[in-house]
Backbone bond lengths (Angstrom), bond angles and torsions (degrees), N, CA, C in turn:
res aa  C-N    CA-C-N  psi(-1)  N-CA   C-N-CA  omega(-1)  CA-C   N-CA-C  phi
1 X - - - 1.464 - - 1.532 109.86 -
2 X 1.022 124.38 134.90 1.438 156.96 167.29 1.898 106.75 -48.57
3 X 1.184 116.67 120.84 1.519 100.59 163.87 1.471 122.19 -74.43
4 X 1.374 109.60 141.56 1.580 132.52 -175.74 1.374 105.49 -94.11
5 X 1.021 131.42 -79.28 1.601 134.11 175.73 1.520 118.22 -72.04
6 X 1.358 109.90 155.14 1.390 112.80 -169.42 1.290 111.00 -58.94
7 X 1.546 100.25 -45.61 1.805 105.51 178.92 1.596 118.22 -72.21
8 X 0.947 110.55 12.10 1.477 114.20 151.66 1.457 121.73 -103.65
9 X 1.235 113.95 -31.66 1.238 121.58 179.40 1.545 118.57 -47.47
10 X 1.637 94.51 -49.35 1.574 127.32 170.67 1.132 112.22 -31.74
11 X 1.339 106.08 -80.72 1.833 138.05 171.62 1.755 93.76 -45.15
12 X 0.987 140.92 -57.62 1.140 119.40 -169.52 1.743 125.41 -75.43
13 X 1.053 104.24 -25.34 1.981 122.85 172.24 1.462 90.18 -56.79
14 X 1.300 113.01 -55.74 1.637 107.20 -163.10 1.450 116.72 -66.90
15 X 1.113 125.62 -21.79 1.371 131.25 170.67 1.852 132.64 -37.42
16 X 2.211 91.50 -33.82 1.187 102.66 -163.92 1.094 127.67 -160.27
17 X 1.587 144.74 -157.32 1.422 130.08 161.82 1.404 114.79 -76.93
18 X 1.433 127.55 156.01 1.473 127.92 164.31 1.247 121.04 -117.34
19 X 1.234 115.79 137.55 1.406 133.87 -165.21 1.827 116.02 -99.46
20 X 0.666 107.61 104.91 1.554 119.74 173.66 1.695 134.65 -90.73
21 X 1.368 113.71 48.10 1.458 130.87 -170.86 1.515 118.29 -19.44
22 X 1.293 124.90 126.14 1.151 117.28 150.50 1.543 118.62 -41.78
23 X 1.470 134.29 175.17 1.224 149.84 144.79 1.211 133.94 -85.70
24 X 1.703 143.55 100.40 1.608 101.70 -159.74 1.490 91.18 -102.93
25 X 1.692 101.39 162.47 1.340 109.57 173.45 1.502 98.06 -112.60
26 X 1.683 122.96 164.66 1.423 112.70 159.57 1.691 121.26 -80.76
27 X 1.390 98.01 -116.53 1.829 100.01 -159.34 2.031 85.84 -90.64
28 X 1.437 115.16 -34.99 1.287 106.11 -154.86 1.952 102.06 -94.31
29 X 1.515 98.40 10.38 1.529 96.22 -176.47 1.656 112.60 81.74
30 X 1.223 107.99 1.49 2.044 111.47 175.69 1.761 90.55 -80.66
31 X 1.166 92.54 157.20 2.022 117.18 179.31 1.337 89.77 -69.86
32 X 1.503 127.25 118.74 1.136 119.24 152.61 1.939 120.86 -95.31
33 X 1.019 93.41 113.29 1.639 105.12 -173.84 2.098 109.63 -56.21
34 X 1.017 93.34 -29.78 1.885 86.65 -173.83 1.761 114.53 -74.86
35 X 1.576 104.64 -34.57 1.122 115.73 151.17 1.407 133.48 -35.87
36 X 1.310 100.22 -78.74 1.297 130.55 -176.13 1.791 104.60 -48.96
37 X 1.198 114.85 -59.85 1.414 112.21 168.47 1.302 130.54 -72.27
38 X 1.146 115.80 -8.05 2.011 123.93 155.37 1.158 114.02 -48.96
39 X 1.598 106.00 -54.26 1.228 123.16 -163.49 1.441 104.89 -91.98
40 X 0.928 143.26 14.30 1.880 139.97 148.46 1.036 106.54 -111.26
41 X 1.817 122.08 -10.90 1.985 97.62 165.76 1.527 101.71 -87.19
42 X 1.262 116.81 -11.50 1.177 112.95 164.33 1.602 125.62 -54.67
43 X 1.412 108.38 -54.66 1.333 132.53 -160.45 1.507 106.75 -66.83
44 X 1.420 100.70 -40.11 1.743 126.67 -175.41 1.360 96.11 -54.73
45 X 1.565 116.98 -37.65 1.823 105.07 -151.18 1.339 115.14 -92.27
46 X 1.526 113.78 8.48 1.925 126.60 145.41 1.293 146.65 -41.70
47 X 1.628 95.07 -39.89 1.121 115.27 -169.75 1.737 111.09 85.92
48 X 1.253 132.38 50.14 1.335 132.18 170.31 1.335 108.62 -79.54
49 X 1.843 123.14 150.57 1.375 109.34 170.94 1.112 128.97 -98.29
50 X 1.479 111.01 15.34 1.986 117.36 161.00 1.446 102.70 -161.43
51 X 1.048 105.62 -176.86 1.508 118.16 -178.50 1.557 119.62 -151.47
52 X 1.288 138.27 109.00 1.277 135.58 -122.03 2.202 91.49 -133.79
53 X 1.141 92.29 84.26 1.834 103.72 -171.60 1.680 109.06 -46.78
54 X 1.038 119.63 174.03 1.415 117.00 167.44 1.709 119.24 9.13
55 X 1.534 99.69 59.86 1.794 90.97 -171.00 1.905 73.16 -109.92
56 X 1.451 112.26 -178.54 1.342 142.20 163.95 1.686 108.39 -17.53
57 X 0.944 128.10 -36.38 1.116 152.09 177.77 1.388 99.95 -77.00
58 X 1.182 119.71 -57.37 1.421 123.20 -162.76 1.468 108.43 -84.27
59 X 1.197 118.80 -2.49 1.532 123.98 -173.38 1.544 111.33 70.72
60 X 1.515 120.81 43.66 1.373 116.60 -154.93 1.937 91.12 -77.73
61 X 1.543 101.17 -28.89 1.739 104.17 -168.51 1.690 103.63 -66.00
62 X 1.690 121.84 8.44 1.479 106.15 176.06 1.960 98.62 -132.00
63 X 1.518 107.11 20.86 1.419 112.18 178.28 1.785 100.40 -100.14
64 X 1.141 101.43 132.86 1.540 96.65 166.04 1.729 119.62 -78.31
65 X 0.896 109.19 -164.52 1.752 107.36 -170.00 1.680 106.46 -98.18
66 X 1.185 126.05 -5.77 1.371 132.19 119.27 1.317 140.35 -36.90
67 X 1.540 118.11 -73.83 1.070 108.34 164.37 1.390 123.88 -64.40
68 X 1.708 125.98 -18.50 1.008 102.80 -177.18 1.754 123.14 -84.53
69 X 1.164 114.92 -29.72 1.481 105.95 138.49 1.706 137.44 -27.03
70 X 0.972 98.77 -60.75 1.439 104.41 -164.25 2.112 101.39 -81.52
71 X 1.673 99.74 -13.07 1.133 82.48 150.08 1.515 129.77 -94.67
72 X 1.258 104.66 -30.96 1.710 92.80 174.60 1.384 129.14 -72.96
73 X 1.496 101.87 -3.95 1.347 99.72 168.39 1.446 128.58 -86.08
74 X 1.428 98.23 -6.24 1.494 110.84 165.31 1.389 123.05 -73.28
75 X 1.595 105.28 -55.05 1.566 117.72 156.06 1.251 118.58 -32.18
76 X 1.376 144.59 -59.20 1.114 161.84 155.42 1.317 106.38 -22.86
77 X 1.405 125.48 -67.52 1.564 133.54 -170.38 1.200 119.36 -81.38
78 X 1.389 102.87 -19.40 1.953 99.65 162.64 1.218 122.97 -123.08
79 X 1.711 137.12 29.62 1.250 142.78 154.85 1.623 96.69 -158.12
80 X 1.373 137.39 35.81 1.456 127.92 173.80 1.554 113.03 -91.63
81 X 1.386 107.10 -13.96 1.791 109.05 158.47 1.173 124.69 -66.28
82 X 1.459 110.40 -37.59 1.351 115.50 -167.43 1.570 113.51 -92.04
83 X 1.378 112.11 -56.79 1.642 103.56 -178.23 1.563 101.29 -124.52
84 X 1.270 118.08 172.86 1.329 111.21 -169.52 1.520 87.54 -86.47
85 X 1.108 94.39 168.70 1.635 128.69 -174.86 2.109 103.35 -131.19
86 X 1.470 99.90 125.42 1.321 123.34 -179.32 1.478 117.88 -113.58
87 X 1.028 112.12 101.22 1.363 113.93 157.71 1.294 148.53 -42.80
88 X 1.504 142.83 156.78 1.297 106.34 -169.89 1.644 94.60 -136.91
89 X 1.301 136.78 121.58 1.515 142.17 147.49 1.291 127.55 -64.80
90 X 1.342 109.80 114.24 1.372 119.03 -174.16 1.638 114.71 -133.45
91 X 1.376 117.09 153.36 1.646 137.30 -171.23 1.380 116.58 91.94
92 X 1.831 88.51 -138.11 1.629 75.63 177.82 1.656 122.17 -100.48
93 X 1.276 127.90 -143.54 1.463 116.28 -173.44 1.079 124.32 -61.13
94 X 1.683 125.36 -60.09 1.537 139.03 166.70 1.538 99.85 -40.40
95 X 1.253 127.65 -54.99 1.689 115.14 -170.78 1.080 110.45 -62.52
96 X 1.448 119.48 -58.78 1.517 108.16 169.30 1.413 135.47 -59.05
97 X 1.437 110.35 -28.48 1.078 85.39 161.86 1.490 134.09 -101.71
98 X 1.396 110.07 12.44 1.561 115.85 148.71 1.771 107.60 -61.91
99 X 1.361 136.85 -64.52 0.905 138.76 175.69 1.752 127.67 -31.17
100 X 1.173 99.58 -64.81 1.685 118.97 148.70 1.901 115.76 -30.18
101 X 1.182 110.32 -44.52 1.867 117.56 169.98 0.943 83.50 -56.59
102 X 1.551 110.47 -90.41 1.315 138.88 -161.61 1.773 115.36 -13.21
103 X 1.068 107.73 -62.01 1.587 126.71 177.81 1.959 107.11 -41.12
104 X 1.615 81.56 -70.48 1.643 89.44 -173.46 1.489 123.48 -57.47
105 X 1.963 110.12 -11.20 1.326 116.11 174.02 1.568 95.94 -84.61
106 X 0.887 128.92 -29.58 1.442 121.22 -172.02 1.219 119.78 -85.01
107 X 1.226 122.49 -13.91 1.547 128.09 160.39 1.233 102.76 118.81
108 X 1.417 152.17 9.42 0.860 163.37 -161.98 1.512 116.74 -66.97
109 X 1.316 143.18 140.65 1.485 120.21 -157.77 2.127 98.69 -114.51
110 X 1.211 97.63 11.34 1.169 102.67 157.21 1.561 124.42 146.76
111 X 1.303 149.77 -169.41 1.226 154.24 -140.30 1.973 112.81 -130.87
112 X 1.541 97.76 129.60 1.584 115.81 158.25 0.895 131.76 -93.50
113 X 1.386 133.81 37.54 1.594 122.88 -178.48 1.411 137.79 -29.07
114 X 1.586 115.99 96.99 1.322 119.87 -148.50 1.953 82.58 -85.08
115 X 1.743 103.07 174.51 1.378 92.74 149.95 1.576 120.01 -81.72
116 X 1.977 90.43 178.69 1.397 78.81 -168.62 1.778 112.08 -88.00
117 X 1.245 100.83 -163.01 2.369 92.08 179.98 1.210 108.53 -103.27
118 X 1.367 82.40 126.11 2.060 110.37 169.31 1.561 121.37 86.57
119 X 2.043 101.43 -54.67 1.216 88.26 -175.37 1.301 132.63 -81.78
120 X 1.434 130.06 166.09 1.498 130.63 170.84 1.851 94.75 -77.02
121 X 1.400 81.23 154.73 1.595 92.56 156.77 1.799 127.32 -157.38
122 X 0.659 116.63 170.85 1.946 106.96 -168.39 1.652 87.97 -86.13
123 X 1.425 104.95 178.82 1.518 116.33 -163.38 2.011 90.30 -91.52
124 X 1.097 127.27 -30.50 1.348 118.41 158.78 1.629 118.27 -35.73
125 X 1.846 98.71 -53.46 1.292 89.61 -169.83 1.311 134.34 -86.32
126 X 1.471 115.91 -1.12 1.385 168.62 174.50 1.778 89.17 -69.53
127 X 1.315 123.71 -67.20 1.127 122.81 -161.04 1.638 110.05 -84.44
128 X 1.320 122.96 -18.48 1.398 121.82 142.68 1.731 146.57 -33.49
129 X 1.792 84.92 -52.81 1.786 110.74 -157.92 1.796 76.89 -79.84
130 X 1.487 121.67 -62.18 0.929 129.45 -156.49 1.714 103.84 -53.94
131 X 1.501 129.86 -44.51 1.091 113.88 180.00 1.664 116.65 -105.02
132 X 1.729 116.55 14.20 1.307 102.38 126.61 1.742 153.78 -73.72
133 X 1.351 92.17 -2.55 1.543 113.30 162.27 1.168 125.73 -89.35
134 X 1.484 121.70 -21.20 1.129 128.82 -176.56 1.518 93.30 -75.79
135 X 1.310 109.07 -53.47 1.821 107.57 -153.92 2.123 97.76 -78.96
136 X 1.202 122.21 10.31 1.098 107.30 173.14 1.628 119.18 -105.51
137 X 1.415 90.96 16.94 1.747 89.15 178.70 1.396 93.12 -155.58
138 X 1.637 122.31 164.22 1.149 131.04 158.08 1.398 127.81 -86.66
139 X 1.214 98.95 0.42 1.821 104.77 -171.17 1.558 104.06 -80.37
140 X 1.246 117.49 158.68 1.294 121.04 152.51 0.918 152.98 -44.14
141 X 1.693 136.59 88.04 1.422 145.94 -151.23 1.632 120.98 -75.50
142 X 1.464 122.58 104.55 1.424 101.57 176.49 1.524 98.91 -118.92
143 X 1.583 107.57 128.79 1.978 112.50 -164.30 1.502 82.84 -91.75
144 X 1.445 99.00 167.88 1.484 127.80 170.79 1.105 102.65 -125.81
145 X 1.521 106.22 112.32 1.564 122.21 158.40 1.646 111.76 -92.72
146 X 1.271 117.61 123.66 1.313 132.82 -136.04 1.925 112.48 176.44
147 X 1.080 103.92 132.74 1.761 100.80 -178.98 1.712 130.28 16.47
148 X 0.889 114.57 -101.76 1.671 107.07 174.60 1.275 117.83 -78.86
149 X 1.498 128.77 14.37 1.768 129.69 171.02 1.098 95.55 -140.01
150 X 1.459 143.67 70.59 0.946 153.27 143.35 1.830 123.36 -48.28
151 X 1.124 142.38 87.73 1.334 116.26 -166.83 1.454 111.05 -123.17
152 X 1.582 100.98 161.12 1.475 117.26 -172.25 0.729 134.77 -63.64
153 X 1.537 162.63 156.25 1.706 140.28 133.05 1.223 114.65 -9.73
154 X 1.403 125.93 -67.54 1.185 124.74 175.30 1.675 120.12 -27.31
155 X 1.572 85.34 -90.43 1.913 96.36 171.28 1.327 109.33 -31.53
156 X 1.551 120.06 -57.54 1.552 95.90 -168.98 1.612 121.71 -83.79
157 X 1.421 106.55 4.21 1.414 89.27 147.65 1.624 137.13 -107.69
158 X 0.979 98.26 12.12 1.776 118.93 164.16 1.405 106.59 -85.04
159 X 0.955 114.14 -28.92 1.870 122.87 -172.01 1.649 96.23 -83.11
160 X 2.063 118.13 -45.00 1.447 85.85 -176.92 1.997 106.85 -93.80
161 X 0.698 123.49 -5.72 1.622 131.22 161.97 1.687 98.59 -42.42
162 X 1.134 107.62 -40.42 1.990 101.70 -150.33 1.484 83.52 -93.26
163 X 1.724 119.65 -27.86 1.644 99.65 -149.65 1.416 104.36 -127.94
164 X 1.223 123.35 99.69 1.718 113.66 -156.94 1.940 103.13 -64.55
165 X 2.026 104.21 -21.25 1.125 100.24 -163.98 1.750 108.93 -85.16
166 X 1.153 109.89 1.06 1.352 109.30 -172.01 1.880 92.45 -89.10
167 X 1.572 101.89 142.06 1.685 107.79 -147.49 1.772 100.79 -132.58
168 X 1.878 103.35 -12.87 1.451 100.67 -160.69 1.188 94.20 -167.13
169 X 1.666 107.54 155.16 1.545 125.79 179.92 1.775 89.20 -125.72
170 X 1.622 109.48 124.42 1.302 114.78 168.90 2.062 91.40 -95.47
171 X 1.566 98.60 155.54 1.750 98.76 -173.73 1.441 94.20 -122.22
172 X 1.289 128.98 116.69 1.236 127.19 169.86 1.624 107.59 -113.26
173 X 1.245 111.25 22.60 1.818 118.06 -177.48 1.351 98.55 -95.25
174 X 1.820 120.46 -77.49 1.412 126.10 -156.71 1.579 108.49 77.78
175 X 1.660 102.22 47.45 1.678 107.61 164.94 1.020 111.61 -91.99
176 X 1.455 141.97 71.55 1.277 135.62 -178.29 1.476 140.36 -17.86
177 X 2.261 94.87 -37.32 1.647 99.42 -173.46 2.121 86.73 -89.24
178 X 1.473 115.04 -28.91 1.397 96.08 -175.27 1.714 125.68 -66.97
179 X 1.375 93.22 -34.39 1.945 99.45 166.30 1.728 106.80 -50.21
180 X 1.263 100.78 -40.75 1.564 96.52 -154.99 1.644 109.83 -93.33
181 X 1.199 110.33 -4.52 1.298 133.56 158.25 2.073 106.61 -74.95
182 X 1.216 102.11 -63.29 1.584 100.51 -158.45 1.951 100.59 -74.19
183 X 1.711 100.26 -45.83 2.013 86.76 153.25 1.234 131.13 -48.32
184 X 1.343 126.42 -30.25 1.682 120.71 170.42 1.549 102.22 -81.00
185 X 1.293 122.82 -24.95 1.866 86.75 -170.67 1.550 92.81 -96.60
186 X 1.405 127.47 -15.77 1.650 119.62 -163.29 1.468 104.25 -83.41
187 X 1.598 110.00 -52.45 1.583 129.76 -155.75 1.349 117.03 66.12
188 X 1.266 93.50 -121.98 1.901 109.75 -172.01 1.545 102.50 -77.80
189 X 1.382 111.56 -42.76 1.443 106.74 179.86 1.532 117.10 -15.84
190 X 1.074 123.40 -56.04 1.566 123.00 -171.97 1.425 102.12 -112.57
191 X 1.487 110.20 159.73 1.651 110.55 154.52 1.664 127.72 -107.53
192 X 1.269 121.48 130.51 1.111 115.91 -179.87 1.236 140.58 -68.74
193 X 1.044 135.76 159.88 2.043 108.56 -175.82 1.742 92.81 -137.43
194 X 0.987 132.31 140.77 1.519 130.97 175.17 1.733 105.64 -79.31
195 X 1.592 127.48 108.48 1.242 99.68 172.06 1.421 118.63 -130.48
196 X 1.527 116.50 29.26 1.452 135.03 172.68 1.909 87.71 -37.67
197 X 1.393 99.80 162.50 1.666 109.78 176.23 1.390 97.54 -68.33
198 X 1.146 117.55 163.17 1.916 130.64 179.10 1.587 113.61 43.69
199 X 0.990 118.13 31.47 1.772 147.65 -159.45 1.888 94.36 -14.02
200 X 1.974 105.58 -39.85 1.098 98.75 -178.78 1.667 125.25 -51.91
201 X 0.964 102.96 -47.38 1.740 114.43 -176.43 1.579 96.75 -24.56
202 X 1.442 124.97 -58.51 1.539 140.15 -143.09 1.868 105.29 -98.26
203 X 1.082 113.21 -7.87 1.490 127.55 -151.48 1.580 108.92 -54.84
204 X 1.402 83.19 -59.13 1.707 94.66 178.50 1.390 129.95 -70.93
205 X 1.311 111.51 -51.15 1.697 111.06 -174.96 2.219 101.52 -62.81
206 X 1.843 98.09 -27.61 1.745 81.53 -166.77 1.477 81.96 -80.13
207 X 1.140 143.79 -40.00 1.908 108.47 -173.81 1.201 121.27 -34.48
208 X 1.390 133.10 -39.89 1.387 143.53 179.07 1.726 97.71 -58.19
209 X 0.949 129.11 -24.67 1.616 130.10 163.43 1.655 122.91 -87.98
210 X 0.900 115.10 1.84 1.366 126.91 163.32 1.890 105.95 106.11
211 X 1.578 115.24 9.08 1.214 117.91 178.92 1.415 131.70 -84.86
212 X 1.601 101.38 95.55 1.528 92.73 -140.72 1.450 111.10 -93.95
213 X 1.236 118.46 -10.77 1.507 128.91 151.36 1.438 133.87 -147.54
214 X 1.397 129.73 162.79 1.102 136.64 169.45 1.476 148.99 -138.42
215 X 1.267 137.16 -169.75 0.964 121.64 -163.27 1.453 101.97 -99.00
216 X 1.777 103.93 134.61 1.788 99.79 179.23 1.440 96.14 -112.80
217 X 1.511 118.72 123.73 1.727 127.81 144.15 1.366 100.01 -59.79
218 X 1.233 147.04 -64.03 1.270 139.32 -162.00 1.880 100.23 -58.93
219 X 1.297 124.23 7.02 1.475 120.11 -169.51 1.948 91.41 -80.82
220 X 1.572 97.57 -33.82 1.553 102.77 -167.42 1.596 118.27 -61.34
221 X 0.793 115.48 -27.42 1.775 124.10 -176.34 1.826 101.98 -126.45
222 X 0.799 145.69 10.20 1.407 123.58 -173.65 2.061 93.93 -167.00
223 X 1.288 123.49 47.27 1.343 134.91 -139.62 2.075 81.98 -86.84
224 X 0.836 127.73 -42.60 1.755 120.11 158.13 1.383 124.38 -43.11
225 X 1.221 110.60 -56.47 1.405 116.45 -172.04 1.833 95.16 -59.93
226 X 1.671 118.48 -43.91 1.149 106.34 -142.67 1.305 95.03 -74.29
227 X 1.331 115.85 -55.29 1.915 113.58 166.59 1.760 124.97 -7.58
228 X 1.532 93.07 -68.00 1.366 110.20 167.12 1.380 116.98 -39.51
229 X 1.045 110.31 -53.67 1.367 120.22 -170.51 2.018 110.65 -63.66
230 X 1.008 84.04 -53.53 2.042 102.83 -179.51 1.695 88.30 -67.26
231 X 1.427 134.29 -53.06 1.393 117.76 -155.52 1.768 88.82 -58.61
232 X 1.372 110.49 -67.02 1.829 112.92 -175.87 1.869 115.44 -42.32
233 X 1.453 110.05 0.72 1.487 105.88 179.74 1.360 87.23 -96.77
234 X 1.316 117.07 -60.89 1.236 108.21 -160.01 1.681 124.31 -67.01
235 X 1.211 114.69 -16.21 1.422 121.77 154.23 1.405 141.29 -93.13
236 X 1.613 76.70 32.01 1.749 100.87 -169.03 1.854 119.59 26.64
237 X 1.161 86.25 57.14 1.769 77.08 -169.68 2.119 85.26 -114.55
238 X 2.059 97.43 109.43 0.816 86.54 179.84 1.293 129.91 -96.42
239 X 1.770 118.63 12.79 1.325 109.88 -164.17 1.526 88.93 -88.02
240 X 1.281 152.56 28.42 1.507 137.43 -144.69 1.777 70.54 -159.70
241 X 1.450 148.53 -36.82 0.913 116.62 168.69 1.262 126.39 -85.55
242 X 1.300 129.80 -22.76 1.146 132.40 175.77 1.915 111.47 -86.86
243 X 0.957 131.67 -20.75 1.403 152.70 136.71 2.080 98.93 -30.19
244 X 1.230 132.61 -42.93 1.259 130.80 -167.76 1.493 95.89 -117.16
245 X 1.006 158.44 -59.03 1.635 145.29 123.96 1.276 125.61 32.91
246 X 1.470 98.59 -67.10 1.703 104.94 158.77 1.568 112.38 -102.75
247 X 1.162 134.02 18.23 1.176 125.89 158.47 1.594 108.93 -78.08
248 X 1.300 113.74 -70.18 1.148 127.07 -158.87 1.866 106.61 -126.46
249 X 0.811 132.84 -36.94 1.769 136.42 -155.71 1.400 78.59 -65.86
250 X 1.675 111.98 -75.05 1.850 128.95 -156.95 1.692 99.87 -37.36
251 X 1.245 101.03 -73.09 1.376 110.97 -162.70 1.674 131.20 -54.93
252 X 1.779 90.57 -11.85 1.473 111.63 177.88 1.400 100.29 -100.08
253 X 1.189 126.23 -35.38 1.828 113.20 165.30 1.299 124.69 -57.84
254 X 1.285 111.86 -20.83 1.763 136.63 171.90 1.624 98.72 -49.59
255 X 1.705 81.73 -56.21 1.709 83.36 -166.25 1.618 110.71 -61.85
256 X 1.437 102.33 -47.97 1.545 104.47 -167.50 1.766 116.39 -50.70
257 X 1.664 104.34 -52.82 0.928 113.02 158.10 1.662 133.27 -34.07
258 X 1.175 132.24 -4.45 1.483 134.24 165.47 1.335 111.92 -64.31
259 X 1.482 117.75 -35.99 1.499 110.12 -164.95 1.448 91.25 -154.57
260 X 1.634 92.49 138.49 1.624 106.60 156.32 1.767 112.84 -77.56
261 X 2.244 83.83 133.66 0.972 103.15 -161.40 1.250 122.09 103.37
262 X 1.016 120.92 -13.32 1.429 120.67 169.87 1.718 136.12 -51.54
263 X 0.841 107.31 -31.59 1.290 147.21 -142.95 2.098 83.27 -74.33
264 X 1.186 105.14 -57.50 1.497 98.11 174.07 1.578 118.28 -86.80
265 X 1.719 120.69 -18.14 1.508 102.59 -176.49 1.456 105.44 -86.72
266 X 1.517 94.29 -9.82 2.048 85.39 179.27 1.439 112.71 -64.46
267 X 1.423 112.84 -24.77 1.653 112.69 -173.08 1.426 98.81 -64.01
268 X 1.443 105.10 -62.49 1.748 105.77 -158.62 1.784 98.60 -72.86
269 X 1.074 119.60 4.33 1.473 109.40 176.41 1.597 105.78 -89.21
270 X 1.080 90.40 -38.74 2.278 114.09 -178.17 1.403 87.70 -52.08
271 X 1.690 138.89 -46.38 1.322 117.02 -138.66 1.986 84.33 -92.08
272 X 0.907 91.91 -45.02 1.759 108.54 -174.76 1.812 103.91 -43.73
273 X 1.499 98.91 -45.56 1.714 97.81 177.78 1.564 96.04 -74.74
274 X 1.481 142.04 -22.62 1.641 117.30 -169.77 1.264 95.41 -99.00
275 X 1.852 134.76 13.12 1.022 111.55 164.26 1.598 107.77 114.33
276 X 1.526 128.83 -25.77 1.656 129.92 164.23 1.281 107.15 -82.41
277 X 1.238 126.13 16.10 1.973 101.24 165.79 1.487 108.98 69.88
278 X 1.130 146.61 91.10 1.659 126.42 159.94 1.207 78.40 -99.79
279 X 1.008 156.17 81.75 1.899 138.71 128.24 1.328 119.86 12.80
280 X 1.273 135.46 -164.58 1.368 138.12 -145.41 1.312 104.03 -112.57
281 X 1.835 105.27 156.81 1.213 105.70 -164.72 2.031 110.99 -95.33
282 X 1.125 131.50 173.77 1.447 125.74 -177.42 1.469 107.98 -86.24
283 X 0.897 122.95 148.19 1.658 119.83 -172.74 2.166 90.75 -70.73
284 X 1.511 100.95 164.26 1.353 139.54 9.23 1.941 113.61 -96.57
285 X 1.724 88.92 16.74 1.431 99.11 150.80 1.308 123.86 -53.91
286 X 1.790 120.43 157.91 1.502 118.81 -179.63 1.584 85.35 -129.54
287 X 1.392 116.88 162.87 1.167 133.33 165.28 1.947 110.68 -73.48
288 X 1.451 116.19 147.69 1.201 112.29 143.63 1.956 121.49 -7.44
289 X 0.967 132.31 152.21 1.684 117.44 140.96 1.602 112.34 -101.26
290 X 1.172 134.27 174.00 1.418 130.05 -161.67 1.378 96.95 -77.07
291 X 1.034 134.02 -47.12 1.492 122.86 171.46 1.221 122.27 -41.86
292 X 1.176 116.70 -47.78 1.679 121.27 177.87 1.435 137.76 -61.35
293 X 2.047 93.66 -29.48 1.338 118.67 167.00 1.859 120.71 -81.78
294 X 1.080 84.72 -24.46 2.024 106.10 164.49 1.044 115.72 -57.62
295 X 1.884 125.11 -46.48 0.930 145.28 -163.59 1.747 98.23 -87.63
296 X 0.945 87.26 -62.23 1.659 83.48 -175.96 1.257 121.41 -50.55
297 X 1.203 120.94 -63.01 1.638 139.79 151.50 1.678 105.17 -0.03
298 X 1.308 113.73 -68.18 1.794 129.80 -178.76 1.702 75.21 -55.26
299 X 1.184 113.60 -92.38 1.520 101.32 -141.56 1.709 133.67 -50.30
300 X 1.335 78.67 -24.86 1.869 113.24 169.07 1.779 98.25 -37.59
301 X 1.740 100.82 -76.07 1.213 114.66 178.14 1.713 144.96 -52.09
302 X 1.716 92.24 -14.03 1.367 97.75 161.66 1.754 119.24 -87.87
303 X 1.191 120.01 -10.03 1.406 106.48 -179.96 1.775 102.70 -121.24
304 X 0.970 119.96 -10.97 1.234 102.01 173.28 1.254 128.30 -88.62
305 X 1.767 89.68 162.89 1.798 98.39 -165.20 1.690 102.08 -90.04
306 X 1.668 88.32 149.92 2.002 89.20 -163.36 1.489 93.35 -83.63
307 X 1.391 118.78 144.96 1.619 147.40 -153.69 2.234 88.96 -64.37
């Protein structure tokens, strides 16, 4: 069963790893839906404890509010029995919180509050957008603090005071004294999700902050290894994480690290080297270059498990 209430929703994220799907497009860059749903009954058959549609990963920042519907409603209809399915809100307030409806009509088992685009805003105004999204849906709210919505201890505990439905702080900073600041004044109230890029890199030291899981891109192409990887976080056993760090994590940030932007074509290139195709990314994304996908490919092939 699927969680219904936010506070289950909660309780259920924490259980496990989260999976954050690519999107595939075909030859002309349109969402191809047959794809796209291969690859989450695929993803589903791990055992992940959510699945987070058109998030950062998914290229949700080049989907319009069309497609991003009509993708999560796909998500929804071909793995919404099995694991929950998360929606993702993106721009500015009115979009998101059109988007935010949108979700909960589509069956969606609850909400990503991305930040919003381009502009800065003070933690007042931060604490606005954030609990006009909250109050436009009943589902479960988890914000992303991340580049221009960065927020405080403070804010986020004014944000969960105001919003019983807001359930989670995703961390895309890695401020060590601000986590460990906003875990002492929030606590349990919320759950945290780690979602710096390559989430693994950060896994271990933020559990010691109360971050008890996160989102793996590497879940999409190498969905064994990534398990592995989260079971050894969560049993803090670090010679087995740092043992896979320099096996495989290090040497694949190497890669990513060549080019800005990377960060999403390495996924869909990873799935393409184990053999599922992620196809190409939407501008003002760039693809891999063939060297990079060469490269990856070798490293791909030393840790993965044969099909």
């Amino acid at each position: 069963m699927t969680p219904t209430q936010p506070e289950e929703l909660a309780a259920r994220l924490t259980t496990g790893l989260l999976s954050f799907p690519v999107t595939h497009f075909d030859d002309r860059l349109s969402f191809d839906e047959p794809r796209y749903r291969e690859h989450l009954g695929w993803q589903a058959g791990f055992g992940v404890a959510g699945l987070f549609a058109a998030g950062g990963t998914g290229e949700g920042f080049s989907l319009t509010s069309d497609e991003i519907d009509t993708v999560v409603r796909a998500a929804v209809g071909e793995v919404g029995a099995l694991v929950p399915v998360v929606a993702p809100a993106t721009g500015g307030t009115a979009q998101a919180s059109a988007q935010a409806a949108a979700a909960q009509r589509a069956g969606a088992a609850g909400l990503l509050l991305l930040p919003p685009y381009l502009t800065e805003a003070s933690q007042a105004g931060l604490l606005a957008h954030v609990t006009a999204v909250c109050r436009a849906t009943d589902l479960g709210v988890i914000v992303y603090s991340r580049a221009n919505a960065v927020l405080d201890d403070v804010t986020v505990a004014e944000l969960a005071d105001r919003n019983p439905n807001l359930i989670g702080l995703k961390d895309g900073v890695g401020d060590i004294e601000r986590m460990t600041r906003t875990y002492a004044r929030v606590g349990d109230r919320l759950i945290y999700i780690g979602g710096l890029p390559t989430a693994e890199t950060f896994a271990l030291p933020l559990l010691q902050l109360g971050v008890s899981t996160y989102s793996s891109a590497l879940y999409n192409f190498l969905p064994e290894f990534a398990l592995r990887f989260f079971a050894a976080v969560r049993a803090q056993d670090r010679v087995t994480v740092y043992r896979l760090l320099n096996e495989f994590v290090i040497p694949y940030l190497d890669i990513r690290d060549r080019s800005r932007g990377y960060a999403v074509s390495i996924i869909k290139a990873g799935l393409t080297a184990a053999g599922r195709d992620g196809g190409r990314v939407r501008p003002p994304l760039t693809d891999l270059t063939p060297e990079d996908r060469a490269d990856l490919a070798a490293l791909i092939g030393k840790v993965r498990v044969p099909a």
